[in-house]
C-alpha positions in Angstrom: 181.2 50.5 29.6 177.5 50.9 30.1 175.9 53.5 31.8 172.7 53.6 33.5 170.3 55.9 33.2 170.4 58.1 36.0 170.5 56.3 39.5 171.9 56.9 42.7 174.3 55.2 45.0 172.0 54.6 47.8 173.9 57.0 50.2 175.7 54.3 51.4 178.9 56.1 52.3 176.5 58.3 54.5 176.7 61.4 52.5 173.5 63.1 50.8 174.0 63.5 47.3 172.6 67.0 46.7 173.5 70.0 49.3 174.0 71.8 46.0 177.6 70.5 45.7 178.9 68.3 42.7 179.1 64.4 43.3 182.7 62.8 42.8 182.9 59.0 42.6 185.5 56.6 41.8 185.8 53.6 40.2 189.0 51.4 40.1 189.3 49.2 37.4 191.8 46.9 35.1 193.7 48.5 32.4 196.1 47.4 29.8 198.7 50.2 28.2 200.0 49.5 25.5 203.3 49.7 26.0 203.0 47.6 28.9 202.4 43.1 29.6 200.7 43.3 32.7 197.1 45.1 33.2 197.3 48.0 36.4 194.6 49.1 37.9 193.4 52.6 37.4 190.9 55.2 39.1 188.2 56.3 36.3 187.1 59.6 37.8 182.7 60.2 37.1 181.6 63.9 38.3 177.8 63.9 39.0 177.5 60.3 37.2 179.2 61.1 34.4 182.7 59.8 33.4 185.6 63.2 33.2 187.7 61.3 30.4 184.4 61.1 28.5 183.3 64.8 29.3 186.7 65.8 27.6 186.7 63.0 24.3 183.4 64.8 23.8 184.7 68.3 23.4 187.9 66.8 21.9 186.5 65.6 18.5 185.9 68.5 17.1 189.8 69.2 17.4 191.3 66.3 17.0 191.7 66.2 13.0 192.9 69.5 13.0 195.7 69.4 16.3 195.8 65.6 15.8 195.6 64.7 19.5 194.9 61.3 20.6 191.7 60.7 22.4 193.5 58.0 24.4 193.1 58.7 28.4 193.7 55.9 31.5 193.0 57.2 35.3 196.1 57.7 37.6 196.9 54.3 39.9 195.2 54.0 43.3 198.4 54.6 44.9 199.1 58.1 43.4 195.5 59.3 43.2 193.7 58.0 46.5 194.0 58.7 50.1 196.3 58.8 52.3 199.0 57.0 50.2 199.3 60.1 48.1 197.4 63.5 47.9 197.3 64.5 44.3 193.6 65.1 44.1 194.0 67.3 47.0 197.5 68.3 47.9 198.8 70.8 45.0 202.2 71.7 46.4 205.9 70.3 45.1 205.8 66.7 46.5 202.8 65.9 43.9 204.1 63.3 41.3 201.1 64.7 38.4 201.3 68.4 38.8 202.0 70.7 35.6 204.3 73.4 35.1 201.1 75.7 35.7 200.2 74.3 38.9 197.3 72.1 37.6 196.7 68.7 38.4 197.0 65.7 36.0 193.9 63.7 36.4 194.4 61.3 34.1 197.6 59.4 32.2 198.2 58.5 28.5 196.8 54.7 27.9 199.8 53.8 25.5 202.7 54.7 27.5 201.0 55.2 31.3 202.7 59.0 31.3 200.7 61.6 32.8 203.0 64.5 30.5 202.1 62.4 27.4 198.3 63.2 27.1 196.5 64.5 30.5 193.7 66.1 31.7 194.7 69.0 33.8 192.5 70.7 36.8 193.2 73.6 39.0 192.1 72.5 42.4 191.5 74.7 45.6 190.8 73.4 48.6 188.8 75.3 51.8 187.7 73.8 54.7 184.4 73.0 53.5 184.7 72.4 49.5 186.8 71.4 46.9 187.0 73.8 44.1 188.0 72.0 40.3 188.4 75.1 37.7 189.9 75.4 34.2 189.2 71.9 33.4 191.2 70.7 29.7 192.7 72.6 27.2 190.7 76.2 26.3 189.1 74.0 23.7 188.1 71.3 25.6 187.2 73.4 28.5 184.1 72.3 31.5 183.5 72.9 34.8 183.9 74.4 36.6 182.5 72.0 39.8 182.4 72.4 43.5 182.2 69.3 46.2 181.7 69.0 49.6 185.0 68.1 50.7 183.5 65.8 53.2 182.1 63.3 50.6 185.4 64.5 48.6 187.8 63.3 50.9 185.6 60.1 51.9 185.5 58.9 48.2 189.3 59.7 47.6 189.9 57.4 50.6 192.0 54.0 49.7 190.0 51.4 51.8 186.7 53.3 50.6 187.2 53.8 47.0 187.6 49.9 46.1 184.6 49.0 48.9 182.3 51.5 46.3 183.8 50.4 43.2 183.2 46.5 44.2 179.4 48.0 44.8 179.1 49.3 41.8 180.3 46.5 40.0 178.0 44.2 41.5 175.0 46.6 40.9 175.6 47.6 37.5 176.2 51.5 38.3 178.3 53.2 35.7 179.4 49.8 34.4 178.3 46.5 34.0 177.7 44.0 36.5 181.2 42.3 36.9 181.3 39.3 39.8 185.2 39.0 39.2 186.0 42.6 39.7 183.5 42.8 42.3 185.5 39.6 44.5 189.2 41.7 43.4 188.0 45.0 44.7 186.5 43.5 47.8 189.5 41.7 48.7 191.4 45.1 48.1 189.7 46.8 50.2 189.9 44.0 53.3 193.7 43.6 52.7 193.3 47.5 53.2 191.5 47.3 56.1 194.0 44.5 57.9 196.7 46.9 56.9 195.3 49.9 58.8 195.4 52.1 56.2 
């Protein structure tokens, strides 16, 4: 993927950008496990323009030799990570499918097998009414973070119909990745059929 060099999304979910809150944004894109035929589509998670699974790879070299851990990482499905099919980005009780033993969330899966308790990126999240609170981000070697959103913009870019509307608009403007027309039509029509279904 390329990345551009700094820009901003035009505010064109509404929301400011600064307020002194951390930015989350979403992109849904293709994604081929291994152990799998078919491609699934995945939510790649970027906190203030920058892409989580490559914050952690970063850290993770310098351990990988010596605790052999893949570097592998896919973002959960669209149905398990967005709104308001499922809550795991926000709702940390028993019914979430990707929380660990320690009460953290998995925010990512393995990209061989798909399984978030193969290779994952765990986050303790607390929730107020007016931010989102992401803390002891990784392992304590790969540890970052800790980030604060506005749970506003949060909870608007975590939204189903939303989420593939932004990631068609950055495909077709080159922010975060490159210009793709194809996955700019697929993530449009997503987010129509999403639309016509109400949700």
């Amino acid at each position: 993927m390329l990345m551009r060099k700094k820009e901003t999304f035009h505010d064109i979910d509404g929301l400011l950008d600064s307020n002194g809150f951390d930015r989350l944004d979403v992109i849904i894109r293709k994604h081929r496990f291994i152990e799998t035929d078919e491609p699934w589509l995945v939510c790649d998670l970027y906190i203030n323009g920058k892409s989580l699974i490559k914050m952690i790879r970063k850290k993770e070299k310098r351990f990988v030799f010596a605790r052999k851990r893949s570097l592998g990482y896919a973002g959960l499905p669209p149905e398990n990570a967005l709104l308001p099919e499922n809550a795991t980005f926000i709702d940390t009780d028993d019914r979430n499918l990707y929380l660990s033993p320690d009460g953290r969330v998995q925010t990512v899966v393995c990209d061989a097998c798909g399984e978030a308790d193969c290779n994952t990126i765990p986050v303790r999240i607390t929730v107020t009414d007016s931010h989102v609170l992401w803390t002891e981000i990784g392992t304590p070697e790969t540890k970052i973070g800790p980030f604060t959103f506005d749970r506003r913009q949060y909870e608007q870019v975590l939204d189903y119909k939303t989420a593939f509307y932004r990631s068609a608009y950055f495909y077709s403007n080159g922010i975060y990745v490159r210009k793709n027309k194809k996955m700019m039509q697929e993530m449009l029509e997503k987010a129509l059929l999403a639309g016509q279904k109400g949700e």
